[in-house]
C-alpha positions as CSV (number, residue, x, y, z in Angstrom):
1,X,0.0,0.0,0.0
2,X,2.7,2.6,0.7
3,X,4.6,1.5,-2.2
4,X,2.0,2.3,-4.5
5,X,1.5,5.7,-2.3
6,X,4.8,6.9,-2.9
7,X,4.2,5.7,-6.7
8,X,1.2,7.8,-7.2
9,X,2.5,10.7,-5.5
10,X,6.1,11.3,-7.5
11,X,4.1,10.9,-10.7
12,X,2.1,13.9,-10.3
13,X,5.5,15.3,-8.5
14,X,6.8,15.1,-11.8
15,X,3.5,15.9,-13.7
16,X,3.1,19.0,-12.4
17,X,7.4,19.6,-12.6
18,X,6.7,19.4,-15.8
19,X,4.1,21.7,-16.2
20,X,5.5,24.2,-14.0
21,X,9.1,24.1,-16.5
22,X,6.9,25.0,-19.6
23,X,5.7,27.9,-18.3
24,X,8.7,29.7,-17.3
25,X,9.9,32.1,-19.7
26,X,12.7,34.0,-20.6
27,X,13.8,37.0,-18.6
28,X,13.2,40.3,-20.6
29,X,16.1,42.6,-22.2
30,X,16.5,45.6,-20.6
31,X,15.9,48.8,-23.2
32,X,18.7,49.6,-24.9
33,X,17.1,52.7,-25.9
34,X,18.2,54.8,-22.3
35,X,21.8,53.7,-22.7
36,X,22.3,54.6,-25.9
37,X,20.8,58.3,-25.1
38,X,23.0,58.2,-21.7
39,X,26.3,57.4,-24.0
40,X,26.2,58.9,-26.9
41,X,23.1,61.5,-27.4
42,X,21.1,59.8,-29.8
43,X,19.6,56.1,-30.5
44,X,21.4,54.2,-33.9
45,X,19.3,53.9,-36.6
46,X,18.4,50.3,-36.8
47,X,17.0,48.1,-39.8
48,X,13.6,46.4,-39.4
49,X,15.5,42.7,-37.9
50,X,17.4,45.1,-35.4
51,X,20.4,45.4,-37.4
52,X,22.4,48.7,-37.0
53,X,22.6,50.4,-40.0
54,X,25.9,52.1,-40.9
55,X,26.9,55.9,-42.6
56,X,27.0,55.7,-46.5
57,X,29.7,56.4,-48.6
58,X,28.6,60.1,-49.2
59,X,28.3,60.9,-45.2
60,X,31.3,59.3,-44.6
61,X,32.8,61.3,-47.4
62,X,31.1,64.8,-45.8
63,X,32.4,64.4,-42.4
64,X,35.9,63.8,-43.5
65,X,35.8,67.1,-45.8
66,X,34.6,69.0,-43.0
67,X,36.9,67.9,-40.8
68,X,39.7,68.7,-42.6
69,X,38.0,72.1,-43.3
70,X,37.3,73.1,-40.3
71,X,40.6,71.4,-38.8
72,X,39.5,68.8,-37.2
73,X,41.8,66.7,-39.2
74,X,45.4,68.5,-37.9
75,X,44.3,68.5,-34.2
76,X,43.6,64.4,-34.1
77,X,46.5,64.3,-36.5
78,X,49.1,66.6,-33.9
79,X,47.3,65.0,-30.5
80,X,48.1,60.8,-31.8
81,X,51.0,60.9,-33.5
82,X,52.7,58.1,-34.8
83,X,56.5,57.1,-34.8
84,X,56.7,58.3,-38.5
């Protein structure tokens, strides 16, 4: 009688374990939406799958004329040197 007791009562033990381990889900990700604006100012643009998208060509292109306009360029050129 006992034996089939403790039978009966570690199946639904494990029923209900395994029940109980379906339900649990995944913890959330925090919002990387507040870090981004803490560190740098602005959130990165971001494709539709959450993929960062990067500067074009032309941007790219922009910024380095103006920096070199603007002199930009000869500071960060003067402040890390190389071993040239």
């Amino acid at each position: 009688m006992k034996t089939l007791r403790i039978m009966a009562i570690s199946a639904i033990a494990l029923f209900y374990a395994q029940a109980f381990a379906q339900q649990a889900s995944t913890p959330a990700q925090p919002s990387q939406d507040a870090a981004a604006l803490s560190v740098g100012g602005s959130i990165p643009p971001q494709t539709e799958m959450g993929a960062p998208t990067g500067k074009s060509r032309e941007q790219v292109y922009h910024e380095l004329v103006q920096s070199k306009t603007d002199g930009e360029a000869a500071t960060m050129r003067d402040i890390f040197k190389g071993t040239r």
